[in-house]
C-alpha positions as CSV (number, residue, x, y, z in Angstrom):
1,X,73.8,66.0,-54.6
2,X,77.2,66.2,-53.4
3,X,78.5,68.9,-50.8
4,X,74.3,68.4,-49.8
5,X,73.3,68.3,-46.1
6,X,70.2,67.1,-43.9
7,X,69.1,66.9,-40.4
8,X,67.5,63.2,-39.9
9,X,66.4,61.3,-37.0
10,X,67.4,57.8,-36.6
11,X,65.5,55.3,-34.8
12,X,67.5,52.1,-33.2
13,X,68.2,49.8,-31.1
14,X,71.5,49.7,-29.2
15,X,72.9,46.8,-28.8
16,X,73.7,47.1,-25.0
17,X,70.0,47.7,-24.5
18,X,68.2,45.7,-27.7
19,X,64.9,46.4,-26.1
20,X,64.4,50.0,-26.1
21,X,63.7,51.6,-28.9
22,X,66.0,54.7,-28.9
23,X,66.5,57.8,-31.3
24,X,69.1,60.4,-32.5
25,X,68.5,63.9,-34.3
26,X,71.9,64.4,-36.7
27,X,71.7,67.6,-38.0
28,X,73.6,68.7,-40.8
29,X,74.2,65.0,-41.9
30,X,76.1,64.4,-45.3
31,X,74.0,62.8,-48.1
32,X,75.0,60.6,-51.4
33,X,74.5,61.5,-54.5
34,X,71.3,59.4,-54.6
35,X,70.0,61.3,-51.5
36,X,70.4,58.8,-48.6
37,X,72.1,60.0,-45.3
38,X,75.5,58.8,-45.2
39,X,76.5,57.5,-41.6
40,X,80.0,57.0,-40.0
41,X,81.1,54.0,-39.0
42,X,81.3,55.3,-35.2
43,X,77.7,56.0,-35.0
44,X,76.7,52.5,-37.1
45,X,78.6,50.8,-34.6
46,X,76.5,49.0,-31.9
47,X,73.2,50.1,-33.5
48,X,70.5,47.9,-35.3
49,X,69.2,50.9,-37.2
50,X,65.4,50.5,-37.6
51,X,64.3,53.6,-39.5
52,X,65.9,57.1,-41.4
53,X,63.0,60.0,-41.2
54,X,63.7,63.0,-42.9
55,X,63.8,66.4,-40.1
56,X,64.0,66.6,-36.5
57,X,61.2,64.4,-35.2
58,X,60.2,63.6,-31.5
59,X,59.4,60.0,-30.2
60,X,56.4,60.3,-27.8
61,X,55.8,57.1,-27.6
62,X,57.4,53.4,-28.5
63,X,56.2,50.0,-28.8
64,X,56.2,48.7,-24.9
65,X,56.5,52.6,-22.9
66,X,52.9,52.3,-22.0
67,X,53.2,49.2,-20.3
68,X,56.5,50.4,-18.8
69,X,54.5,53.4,-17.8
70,X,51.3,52.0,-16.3
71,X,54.0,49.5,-14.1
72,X,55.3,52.5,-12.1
């Protein structure tokens, strides 16, 4: 699998906000030869990674948004 490419999202926790669950789209993201994304150490840094899904996926909802929601 080398020279192979994916988009993933990444879902996370940063750590200058450990309670909101937050995620990034990396499109294009280089893989290893046994087909897991290969991150840099610039966008490990500060994150508590929490899941790798395979595309471009949209978060509509997170564990504690509706009770954030229903508060405002």
């Amino acid at each position: 699998m080398l020279n192979q490419t994916m988009t993933v999202t990444v879902l996370f926790y940063a750590e200058d906000d450990p309670f909101t669950l937050k995620s990034a789209v990396l499109i294009e993201q280089a893989v290893s030869d046994v087909g897991r994304p290969i991150f840099s150490p610039t966008f490990r840094d500060g994150k508590t990674i929490i899941a790798v899904l395979k595309g471009e996926v949209e978060v509509i909802n997170a564990l504690g948004q509706r009770r954030e929601d229903a508060t405002k």
